[in-house]
KOLPAVO-760020 format. One record per residue (C-alpha): y, x, z. Coordinates in nm, 3 decimals, always signed. Example, Ala and Ser with C-alpha at 12.3 -4.5 7.8 and 13.67 -1.06 7.14 Angstrom:
REM KOLPAVO-760020
<rec y="-0.450" x="+1.230" z="+0.780"/>
<rec y="-0.106" x="+1.367" z="+0.714"/>
This chain:
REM KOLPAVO-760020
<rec y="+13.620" x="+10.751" z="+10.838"/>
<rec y="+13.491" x="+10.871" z="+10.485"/>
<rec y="+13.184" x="+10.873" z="+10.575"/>
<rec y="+13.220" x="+10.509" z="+10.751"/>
<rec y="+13.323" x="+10.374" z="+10.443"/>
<rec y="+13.010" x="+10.496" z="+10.255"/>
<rec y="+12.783" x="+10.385" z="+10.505"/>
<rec y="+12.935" x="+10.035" z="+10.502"/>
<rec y="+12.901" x="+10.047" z="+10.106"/>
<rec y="+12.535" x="+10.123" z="+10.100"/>
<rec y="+12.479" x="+9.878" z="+10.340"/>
<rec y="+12.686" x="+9.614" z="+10.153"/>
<rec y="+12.440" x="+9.720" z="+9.883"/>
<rec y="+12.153" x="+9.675" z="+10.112"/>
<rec y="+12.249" x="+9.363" z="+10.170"/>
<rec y="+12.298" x="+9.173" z="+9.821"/>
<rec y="+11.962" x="+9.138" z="+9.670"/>
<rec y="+11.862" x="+9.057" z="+10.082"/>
<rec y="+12.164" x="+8.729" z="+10.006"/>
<rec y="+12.057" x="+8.647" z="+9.697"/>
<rec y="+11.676" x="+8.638" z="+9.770"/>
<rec y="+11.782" x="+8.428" z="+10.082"/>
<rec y="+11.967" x="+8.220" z="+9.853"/>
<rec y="+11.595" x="+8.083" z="+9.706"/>
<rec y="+11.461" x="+7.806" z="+9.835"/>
<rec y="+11.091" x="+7.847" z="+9.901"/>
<rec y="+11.021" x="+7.496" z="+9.797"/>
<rec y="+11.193" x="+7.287" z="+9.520"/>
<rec y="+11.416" x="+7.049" z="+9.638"/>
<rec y="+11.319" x="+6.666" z="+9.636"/>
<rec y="+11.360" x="+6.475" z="+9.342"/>
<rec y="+11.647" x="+6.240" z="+9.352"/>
<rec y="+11.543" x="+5.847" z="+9.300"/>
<rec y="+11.485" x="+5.825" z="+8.973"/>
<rec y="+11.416" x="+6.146" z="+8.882"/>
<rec y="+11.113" x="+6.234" z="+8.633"/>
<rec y="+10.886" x="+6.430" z="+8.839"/>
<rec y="+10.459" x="+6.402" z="+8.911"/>
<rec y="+10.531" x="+6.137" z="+9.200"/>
<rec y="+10.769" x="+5.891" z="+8.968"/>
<rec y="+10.484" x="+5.946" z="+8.691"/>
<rec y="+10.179" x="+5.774" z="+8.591"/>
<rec y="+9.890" x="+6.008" z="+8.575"/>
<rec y="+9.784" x="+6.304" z="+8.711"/>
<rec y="+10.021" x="+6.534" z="+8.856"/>
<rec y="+10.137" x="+6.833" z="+8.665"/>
<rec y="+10.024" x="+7.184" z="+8.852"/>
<rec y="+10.119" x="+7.518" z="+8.785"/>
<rec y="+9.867" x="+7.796" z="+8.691"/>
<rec y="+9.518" x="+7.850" z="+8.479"/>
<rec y="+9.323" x="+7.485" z="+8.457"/>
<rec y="+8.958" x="+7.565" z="+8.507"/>
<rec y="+8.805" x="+7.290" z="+8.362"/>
<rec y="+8.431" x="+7.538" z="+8.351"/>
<rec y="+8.447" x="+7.534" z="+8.743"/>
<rec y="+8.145" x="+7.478" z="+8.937"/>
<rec y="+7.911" x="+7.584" z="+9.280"/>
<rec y="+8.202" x="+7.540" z="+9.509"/>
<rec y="+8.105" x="+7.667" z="+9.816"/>
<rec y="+8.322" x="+7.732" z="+10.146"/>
<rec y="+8.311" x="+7.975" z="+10.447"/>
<rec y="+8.530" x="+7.925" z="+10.758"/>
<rec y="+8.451" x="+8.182" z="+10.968"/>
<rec y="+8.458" x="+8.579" z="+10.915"/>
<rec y="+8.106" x="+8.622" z="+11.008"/>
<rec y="+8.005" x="+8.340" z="+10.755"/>
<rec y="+8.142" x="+8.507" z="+10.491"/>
<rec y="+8.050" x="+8.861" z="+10.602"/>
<rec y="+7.704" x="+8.725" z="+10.541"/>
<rec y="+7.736" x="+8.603" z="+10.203"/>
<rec y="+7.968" x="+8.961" z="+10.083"/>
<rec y="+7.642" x="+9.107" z="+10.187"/>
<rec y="+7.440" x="+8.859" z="+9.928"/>
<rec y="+7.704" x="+8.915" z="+9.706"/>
<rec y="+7.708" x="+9.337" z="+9.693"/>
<rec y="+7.311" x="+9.300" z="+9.720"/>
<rec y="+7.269" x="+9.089" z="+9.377"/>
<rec y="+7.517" x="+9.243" z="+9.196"/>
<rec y="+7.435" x="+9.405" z="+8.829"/>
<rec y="+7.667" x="+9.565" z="+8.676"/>
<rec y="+8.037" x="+9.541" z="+8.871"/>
<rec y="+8.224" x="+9.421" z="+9.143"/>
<rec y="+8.637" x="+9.408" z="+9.167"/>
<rec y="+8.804" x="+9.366" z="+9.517"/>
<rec y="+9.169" x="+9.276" z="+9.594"/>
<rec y="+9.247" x="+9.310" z="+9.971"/>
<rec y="+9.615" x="+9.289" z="+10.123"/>
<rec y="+9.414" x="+9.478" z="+10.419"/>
<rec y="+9.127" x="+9.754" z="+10.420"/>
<rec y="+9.075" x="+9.906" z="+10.729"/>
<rec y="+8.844" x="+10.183" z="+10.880"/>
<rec y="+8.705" x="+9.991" z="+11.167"/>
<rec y="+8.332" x="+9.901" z="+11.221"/>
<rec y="+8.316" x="+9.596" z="+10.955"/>
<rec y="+8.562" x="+9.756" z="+10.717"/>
<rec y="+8.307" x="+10.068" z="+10.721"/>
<rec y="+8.003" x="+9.843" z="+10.702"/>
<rec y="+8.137" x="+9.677" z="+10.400"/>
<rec y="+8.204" x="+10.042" z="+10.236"/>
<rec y="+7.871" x="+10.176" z="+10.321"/>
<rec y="+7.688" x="+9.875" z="+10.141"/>
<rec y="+7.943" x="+9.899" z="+9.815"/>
<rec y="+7.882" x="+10.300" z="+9.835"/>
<rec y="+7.507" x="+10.218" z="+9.880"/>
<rec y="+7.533" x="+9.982" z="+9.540"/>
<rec y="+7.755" x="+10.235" z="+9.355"/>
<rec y="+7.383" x="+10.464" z="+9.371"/>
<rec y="+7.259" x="+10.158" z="+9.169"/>
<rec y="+7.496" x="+10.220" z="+8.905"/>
<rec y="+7.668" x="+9.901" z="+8.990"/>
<rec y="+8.063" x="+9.963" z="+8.933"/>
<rec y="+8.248" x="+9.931" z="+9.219"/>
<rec y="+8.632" x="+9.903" z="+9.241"/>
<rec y="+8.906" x="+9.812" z="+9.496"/>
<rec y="+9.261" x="+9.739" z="+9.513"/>
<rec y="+9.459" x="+9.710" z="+9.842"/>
<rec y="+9.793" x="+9.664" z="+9.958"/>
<rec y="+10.005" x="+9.967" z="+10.111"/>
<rec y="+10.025" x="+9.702" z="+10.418"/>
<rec y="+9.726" x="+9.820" z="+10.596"/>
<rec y="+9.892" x="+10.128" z="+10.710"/>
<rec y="+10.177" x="+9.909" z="+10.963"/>
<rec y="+9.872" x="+9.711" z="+11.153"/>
<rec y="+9.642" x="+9.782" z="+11.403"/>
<rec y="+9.376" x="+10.049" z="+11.320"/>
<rec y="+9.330" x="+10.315" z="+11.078"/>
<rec y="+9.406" x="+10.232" z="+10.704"/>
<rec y="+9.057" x="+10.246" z="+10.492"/>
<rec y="+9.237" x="+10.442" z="+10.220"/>
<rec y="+9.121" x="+10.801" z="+10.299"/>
<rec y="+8.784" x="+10.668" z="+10.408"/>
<rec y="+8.703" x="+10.530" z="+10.111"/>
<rec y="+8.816" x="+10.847" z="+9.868"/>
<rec y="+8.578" x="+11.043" z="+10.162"/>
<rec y="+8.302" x="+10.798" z="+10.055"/>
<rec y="+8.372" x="+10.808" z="+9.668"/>
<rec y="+8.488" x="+10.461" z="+9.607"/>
<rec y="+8.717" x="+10.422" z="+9.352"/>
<rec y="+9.019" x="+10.250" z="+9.483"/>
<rec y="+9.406" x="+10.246" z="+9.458"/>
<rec y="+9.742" x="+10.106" z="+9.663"/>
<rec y="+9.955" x="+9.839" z="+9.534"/>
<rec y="+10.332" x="+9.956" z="+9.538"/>
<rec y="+10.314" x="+10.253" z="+9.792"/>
<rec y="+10.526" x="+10.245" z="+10.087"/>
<rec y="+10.714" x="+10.574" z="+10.036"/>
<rec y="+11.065" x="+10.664" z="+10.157"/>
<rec y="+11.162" x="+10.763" z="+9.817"/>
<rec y="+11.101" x="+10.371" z="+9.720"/>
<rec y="+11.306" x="+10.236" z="+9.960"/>
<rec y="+11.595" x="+10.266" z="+9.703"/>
<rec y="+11.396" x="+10.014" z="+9.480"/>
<rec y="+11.501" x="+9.723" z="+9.729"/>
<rec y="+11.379" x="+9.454" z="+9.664"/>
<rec y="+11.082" x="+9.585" z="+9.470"/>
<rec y="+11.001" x="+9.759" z="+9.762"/>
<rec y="+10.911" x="+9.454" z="+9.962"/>
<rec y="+10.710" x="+9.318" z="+9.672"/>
<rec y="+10.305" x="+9.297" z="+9.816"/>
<rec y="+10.007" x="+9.238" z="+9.686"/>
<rec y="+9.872" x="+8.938" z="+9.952"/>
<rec y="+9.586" x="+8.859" z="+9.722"/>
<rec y="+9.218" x="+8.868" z="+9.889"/>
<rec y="+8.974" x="+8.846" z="+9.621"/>
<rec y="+8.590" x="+8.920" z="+9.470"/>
<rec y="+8.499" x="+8.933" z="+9.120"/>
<rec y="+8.107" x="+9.008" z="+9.071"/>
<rec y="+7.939" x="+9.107" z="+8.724"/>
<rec y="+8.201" x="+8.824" z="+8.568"/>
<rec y="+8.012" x="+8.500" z="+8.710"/>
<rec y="+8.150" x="+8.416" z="+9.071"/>
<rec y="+8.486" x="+8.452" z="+9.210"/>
<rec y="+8.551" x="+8.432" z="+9.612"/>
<rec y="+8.941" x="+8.363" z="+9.688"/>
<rec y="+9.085" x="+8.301" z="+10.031"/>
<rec y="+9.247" x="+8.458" z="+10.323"/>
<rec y="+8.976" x="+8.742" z="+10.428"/>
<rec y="+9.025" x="+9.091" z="+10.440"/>
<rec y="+8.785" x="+9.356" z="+10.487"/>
<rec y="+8.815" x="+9.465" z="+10.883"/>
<rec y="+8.697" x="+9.345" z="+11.168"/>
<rec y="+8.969" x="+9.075" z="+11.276"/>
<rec y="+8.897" x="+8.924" z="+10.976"/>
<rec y="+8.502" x="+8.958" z="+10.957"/>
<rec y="+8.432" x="+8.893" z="+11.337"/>
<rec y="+8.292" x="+8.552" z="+11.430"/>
<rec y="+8.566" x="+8.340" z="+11.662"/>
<rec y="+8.407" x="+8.428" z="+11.976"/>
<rec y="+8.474" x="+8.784" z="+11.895"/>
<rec y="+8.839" x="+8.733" z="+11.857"/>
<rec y="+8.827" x="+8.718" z="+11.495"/>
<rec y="+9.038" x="+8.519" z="+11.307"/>
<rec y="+8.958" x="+8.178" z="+11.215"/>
<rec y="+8.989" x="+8.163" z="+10.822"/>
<rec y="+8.841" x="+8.053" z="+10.506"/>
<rec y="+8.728" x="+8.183" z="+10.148"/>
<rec y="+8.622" x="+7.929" z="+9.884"/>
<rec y="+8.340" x="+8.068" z="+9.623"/>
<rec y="+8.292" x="+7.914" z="+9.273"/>
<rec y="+8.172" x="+8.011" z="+8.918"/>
<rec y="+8.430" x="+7.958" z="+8.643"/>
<rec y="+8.431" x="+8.219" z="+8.361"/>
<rec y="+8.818" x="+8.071" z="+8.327"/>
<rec y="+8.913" x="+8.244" z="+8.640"/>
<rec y="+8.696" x="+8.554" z="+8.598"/>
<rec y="+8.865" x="+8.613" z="+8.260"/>
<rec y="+9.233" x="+8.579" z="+8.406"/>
<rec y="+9.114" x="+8.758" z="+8.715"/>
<rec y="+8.981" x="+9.087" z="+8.527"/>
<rec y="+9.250" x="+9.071" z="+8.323"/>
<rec y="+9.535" x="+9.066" z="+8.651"/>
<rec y="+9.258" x="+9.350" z="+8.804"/>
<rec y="+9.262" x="+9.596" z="+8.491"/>
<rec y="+9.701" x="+9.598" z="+8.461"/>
<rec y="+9.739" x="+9.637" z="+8.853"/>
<rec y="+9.504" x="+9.934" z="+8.841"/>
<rec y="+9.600" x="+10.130" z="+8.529"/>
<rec y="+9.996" x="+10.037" z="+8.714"/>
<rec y="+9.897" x="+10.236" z="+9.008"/>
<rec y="+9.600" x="+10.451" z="+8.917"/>
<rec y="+9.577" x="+10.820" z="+8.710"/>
<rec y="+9.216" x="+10.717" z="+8.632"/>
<rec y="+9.258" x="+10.400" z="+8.373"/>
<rec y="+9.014" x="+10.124" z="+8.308"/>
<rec y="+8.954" x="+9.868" z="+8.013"/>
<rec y="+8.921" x="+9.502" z="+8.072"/>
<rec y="+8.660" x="+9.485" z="+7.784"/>
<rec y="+8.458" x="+9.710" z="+8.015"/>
<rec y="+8.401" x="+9.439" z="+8.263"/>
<rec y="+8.220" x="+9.135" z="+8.087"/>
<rec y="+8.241" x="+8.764" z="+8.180"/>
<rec y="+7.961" x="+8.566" z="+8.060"/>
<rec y="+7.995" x="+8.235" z="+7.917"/>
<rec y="+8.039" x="+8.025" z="+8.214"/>
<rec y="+7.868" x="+7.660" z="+8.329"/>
<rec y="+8.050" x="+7.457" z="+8.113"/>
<rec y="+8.325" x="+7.214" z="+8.100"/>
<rec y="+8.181" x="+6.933" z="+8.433"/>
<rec y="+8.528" x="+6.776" z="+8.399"/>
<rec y="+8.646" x="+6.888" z="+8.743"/>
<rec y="+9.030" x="+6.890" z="+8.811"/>
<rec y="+9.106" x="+7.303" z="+8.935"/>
<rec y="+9.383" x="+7.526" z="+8.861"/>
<rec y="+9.376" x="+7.870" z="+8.977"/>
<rec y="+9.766" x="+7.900" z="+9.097"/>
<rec y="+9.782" x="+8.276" z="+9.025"/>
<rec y="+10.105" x="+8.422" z="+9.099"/>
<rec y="+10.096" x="+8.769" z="+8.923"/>
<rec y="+10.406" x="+8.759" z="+8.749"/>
<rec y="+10.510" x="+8.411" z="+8.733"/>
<rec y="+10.678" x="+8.212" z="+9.053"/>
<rec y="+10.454" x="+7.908" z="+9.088"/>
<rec y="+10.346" x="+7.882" z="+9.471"/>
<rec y="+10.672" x="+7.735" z="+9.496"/>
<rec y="+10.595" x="+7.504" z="+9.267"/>
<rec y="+10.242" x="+7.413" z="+9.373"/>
<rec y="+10.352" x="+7.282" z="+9.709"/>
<rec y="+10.614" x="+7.106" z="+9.591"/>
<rec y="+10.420" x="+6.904" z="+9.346"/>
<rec y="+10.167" x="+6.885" z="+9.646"/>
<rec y="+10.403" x="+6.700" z="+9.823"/>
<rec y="+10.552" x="+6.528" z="+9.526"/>
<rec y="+10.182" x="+6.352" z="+9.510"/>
<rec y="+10.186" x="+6.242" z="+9.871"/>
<rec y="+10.164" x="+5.904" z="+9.962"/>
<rec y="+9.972" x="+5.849" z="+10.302"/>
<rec y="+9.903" x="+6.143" z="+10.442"/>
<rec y="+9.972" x="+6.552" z="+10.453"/>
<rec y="+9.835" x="+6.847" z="+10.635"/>
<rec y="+9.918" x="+7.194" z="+10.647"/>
<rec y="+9.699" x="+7.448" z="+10.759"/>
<rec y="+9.994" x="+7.663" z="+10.759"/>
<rec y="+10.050" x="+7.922" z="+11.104"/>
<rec y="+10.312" x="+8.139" z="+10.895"/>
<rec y="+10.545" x="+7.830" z="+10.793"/>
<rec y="+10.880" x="+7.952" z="+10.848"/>
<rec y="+11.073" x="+7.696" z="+10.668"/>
<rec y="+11.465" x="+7.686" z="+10.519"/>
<rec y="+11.721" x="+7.368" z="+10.537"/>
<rec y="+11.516" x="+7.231" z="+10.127"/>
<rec y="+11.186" x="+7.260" z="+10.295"/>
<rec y="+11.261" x="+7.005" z="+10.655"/>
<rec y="+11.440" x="+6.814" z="+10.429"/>
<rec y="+11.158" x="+6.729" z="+10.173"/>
<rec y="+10.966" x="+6.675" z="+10.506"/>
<rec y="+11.247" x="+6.496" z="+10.651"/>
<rec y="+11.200" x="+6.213" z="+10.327"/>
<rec y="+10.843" x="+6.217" z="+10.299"/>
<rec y="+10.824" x="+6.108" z="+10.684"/>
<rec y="+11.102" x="+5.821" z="+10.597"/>
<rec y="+10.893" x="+5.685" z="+10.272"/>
<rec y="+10.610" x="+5.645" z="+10.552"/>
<rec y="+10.354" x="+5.979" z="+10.446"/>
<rec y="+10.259" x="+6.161" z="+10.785"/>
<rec y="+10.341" x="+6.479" z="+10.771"/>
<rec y="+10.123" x="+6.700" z="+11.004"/>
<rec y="+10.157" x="+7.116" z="+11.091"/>
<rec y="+9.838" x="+7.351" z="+11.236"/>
<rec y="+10.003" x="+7.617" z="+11.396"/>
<rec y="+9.811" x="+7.883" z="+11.594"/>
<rec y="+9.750" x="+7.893" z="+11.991"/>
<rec y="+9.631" x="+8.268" z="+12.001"/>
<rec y="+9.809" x="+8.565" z="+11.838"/>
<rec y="+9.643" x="+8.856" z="+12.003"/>
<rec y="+9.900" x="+9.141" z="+11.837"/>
<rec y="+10.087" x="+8.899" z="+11.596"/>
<rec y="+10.288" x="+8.738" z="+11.879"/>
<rec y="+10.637" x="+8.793" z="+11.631"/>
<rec y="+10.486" x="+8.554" z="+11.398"/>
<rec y="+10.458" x="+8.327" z="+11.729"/>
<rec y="+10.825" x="+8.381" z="+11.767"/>
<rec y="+10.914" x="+8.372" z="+11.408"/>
<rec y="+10.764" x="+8.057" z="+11.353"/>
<rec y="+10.830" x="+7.863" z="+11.676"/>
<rec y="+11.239" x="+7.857" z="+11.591"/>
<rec y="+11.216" x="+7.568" z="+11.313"/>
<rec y="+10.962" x="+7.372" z="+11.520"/>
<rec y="+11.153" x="+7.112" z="+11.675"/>
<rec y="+11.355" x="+7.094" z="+11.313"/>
<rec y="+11.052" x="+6.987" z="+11.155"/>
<rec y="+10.926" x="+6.752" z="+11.481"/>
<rec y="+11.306" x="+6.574" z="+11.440"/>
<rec y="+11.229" x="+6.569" z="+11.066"/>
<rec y="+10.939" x="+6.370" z="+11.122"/>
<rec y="+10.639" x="+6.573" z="+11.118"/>
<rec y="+10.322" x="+6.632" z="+11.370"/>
<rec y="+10.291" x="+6.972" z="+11.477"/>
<rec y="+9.969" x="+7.069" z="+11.646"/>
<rec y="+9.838" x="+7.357" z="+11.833"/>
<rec y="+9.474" x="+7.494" z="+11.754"/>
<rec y="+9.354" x="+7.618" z="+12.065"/>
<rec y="+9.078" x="+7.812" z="+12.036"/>
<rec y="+9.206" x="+8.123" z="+12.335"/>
<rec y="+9.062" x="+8.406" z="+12.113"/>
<rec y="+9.074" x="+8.294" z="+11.718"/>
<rec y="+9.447" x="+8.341" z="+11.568"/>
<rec y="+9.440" x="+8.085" z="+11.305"/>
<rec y="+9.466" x="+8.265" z="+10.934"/>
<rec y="+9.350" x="+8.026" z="+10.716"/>
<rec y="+9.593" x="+7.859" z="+10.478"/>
<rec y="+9.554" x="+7.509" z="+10.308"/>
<rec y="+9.721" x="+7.223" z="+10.205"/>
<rec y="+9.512" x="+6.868" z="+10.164"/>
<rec y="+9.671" x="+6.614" z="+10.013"/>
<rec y="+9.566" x="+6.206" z="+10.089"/>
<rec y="+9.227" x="+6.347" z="+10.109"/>
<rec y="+9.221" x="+6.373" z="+9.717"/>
<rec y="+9.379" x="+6.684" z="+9.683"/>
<rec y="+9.331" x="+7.054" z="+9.838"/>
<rec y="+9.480" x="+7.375" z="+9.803"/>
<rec y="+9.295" x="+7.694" z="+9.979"/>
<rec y="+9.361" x="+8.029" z="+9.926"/>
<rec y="+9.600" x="+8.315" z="+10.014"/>
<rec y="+9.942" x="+8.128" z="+10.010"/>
<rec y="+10.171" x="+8.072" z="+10.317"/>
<rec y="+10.400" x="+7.828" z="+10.340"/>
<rec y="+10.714" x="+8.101" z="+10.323"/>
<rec y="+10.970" x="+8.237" z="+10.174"/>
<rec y="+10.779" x="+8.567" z="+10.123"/>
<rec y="+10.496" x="+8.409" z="+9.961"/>
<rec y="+10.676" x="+8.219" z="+9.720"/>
<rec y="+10.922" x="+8.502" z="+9.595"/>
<rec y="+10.727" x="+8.814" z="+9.730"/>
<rec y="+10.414" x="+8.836" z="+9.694"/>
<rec y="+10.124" x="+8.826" z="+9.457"/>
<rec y="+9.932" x="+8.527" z="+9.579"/>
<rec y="+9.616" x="+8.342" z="+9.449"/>
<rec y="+9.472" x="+7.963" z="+9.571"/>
<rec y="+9.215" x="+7.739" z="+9.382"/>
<rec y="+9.340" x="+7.437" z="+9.386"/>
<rec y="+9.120" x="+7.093" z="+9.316"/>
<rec y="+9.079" x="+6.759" z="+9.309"/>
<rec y="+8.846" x="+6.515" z="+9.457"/>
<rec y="+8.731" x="+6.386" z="+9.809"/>
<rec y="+8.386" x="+6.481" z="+9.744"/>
<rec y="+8.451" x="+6.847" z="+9.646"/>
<rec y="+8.731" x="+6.884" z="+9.963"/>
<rec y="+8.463" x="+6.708" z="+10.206"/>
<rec y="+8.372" x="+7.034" z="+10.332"/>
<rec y="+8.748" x="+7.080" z="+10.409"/>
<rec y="+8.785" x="+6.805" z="+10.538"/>
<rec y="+8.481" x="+6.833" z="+10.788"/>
<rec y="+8.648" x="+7.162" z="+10.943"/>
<rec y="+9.025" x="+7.015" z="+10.941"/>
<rec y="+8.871" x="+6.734" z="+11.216"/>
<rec y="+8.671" x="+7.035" z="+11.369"/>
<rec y="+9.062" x="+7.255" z="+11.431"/>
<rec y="+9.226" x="+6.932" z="+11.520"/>
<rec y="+8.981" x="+6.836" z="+11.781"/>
<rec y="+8.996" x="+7.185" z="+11.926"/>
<rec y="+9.408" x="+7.094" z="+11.905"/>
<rec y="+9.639" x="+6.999" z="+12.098"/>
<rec y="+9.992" x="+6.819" z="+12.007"/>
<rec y="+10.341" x="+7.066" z="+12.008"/>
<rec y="+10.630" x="+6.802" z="+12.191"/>
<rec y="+11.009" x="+6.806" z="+12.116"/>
<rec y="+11.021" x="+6.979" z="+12.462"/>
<rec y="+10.782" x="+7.241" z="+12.425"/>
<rec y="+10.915" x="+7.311" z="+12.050"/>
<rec y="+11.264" x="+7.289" z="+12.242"/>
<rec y="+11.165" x="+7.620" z="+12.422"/>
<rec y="+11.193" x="+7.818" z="+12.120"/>
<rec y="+11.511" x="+7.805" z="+12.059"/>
<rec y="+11.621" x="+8.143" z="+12.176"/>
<rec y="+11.733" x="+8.477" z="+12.092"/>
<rec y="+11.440" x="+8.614" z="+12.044"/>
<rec y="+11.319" x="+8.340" z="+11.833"/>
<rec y="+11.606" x="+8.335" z="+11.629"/>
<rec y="+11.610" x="+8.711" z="+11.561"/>
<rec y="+11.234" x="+8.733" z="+11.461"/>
<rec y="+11.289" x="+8.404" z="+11.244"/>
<rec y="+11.544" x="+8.609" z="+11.048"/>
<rec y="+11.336" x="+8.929" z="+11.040"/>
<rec y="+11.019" x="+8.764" z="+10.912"/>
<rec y="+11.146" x="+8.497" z="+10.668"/>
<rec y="+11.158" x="+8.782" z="+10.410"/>
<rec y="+10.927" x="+9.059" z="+10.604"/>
<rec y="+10.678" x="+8.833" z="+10.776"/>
């Protein structure tokens, strides 16, 4: 019986910071009528994170072979460094063709270096970890996932989700790639359909190095100096509207979509396969939809191994269909649907690494560039009517299907692990 009670007190333990994490919303709640907030104001809305007014080249790749093609431009004209953040390395064939050209580089005398998430060790495939060390790359894991941290709960589900390139200090590429194959196949190959946006902005570089240096000298016996890795003086203010909505540190992916929303008036869509929404977030849907803004979804049709996220995900969907939004199914039968973006009336666009979740907006390090301006999104908007025509609508009775057990237990598993 002792040793009952003990049991039952550590889990007790477990279980606060799990209740008071789940008592976060992952969205702020609506403003009231009458409220100050961006949507009551004149002007341009106010969004969280680093305003890169020096932005410029904005360039976007939608599929993993796309950008596979332009990391290999990007490793072959670099001069003097090049800084990767990836949730996920693995040693498969285009995780080790990736390595092989950054080792080949590294005989340049271009610095390479890469940070990675302790994640890639629960999916599919070998880690790239020890293949890397093998090959002599410098790199290091984010917040290790050792038994002897489990008592740092929750710290210990704190990630690293970012997907990043930094190259000699002049171009940035942010989005939701990582370096293996499931990310760098072409659709037909099953890989995933995503995105990464590219753009010079000595702005973000700076911030970016900066965020780089810390998380490496946190986790690394071998420590490096920010000064060490140069950022030229970038193109000049063009008087483009971008933040970089870095969370390293400070919460603001919450606060991003919720002035997203807040700046609605016609028309939303979320490019969003991972939404796993609470009771604040169907209800901020629930009142767009009633002031008259369509409110539509992109899930994912294929899953391949991910089918908990298919459960996970499918519980809240006829919530959110009685709330008033769209939901649509993209239907490619091999592609999962990764990519993650928010567009906004056609005037404004978030893209990066953020999901529309709980564990994304309290934890996770997360990065998105978000813009303004029809003309910079067109490309965006170009592929949204490419994934809606390969889409079909979810209905109330299909979405009624997934109201189950199973649903329901993989809901609650993955709102704070998924």
């Amino acid at each position: 019986m002792g040793r009952f009670r003990v049991r039952c007190a550590g889990g007790a333990l477990f279980l606060v910071p799990v209740f008071a994490l789940l008592a976060c919303v992952t969205v702020p709640r609506s403003p009231q009528a009458g409220d100050a907030s961006p949507s009551n104001s004149p002007g341009q809305p106010r969004f969280p994170g680093t305003r890169c007014e020096d932005l410029a080249d904005l360039r976007f790749y939608f599929t993993g072979d796309a950008f596979l093609r332009r990391a290999e431009e990007l490793i072959r004209d670099a001069r003097d460094y090049i800084l990767i953040d990836s949730f996920l390395v693995n040693e498969d064939e285009k995780g080790k063709y990736v390595f092989e050209l950054l080792r080949r580089k590294m005989e340049q005398n271009v610095r390479v270096y890469i940070l990675t998430d302790a994640s890639s060790g629960f999916v599919p495939g070998r880690t790239g970890i020890p293949f890397l060390v093998r090959m002599g790359i410098p790199v290091t894991e984010f917040n290790p996932m050792r038994g002897s941290r489990l008592a740092r709960m929750p710290l210990f589900l704190y990630r690293d989700h970012r997907k990043f390139w930094l190259v000699d200090g002049e171009t940035v590429a942010l989005g939701g790639q990582n370096i293996w194959s499931i990310s760098l196949n072409p659709p037909e190959q099953s890989g995933n359909t995503d995105s990464m946006v590219e753009f010079r902005s000595a702005t973000a570089c700076r911030e970016l190095v900066g965020s780089f240096v810390r998380e490496w000298n946190a986790y690394s016996m071998d420590k490096l100096r920010a000064e060490d890795f140069p950022v030229p003086p970038g193109p000049g203010e063009g008087g483009l509207s971008a933040w970089l909505v870095h969370q390293d540190g400070q919460r603001v992916v919450g606060e991003m979509f919720g002035r997203l929303l807040d700046a609605a008036r016609e028309e939303v869509w979320l490019v969003q396969d991972y939404l796993m929404p609470d009771r604040a977030m169907i209800e901020r849907i629930r009142r767009l939809s009633a002031s008259g803004v369509r409110v539509n979804i992109l899930f994912s049709g294929a899953y391949s191994f991910l089918d908990k996220f298919h459960y996970a995900t499918g519980y809240r969907k006829l919530a959110l269909i009685r709330a008033g939004a769209r939901l649509w199914e993209y239907g490619h039968p091999l592609s999962h649907l990764h990519y993650k973006a928010v567009i906004v009336d056609e005037r404004w666009f978030a893209i990066g690494s953020v999901n529309l979740n709980f564990r994304s907006a309290w934890l996770s390090k997360e990065l998105n560039l978000l813009f303004e301006g029809r003309e910079m999104g067109t490309p965006m908007l170009e592929n949204l009517e490419f994934l809606v025509s390969h889409s079909r609508p979810i209905s109330s009775e299909q979405a009624a299907g997934y109201r189950g057990g199973k649903y329901l237990l993989y809901y609650l598993l993955l709102f704070l692990g998924g």
